[in-house]
C-alpha positions, -999 to +999 in steps of 0.1 A: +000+000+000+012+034-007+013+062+015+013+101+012+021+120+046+013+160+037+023+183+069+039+216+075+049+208+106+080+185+102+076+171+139+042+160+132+052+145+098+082+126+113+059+113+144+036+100+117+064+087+096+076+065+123+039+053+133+032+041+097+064+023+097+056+006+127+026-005+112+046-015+081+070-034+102+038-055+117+022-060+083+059-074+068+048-104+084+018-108+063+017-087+037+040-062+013+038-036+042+036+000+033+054+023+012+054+058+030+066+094+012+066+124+030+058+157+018+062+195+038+034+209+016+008+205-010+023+219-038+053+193-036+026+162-031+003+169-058+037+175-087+044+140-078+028+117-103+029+087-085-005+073-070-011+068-036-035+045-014-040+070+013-034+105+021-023+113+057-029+153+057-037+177+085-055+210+081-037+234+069-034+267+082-049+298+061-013+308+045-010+277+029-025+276-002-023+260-032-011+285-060 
């Protein structure tokens, strides 16, 4: 499964970064695991043609906008 983590806030996207590879660790076991990219804003994720799965993505505040 592929992964997209979106957040400004680079502690928030590491803490999620290392939750979703614990959970990739667990699903090795069983399954392919997950495949996780990080990205510190919306412009760089959505220039990125690769498809993701699911989007991890928190609110963003009102100065950051998509031009």
């Amino acid at each position: 499964m592929h992964v997209a983590v979106c957040d400004d806030n680079i502690a928030d996207r590491k803490q999620t970064e290392r939750l979703l590879g614990r959970e990739s660790d667990r699903r090795a076991k069983l399954t392919e695991g997950l495949f996780v990219d990080s990205y510190g804003n919306e412009q760089s994720l959505l220039t990125k043609p690769m498809q993701y799965d699911v989007f991890f993505a928190p609110k963003f505040s009102r100065t950051s906008r998509i031009a």
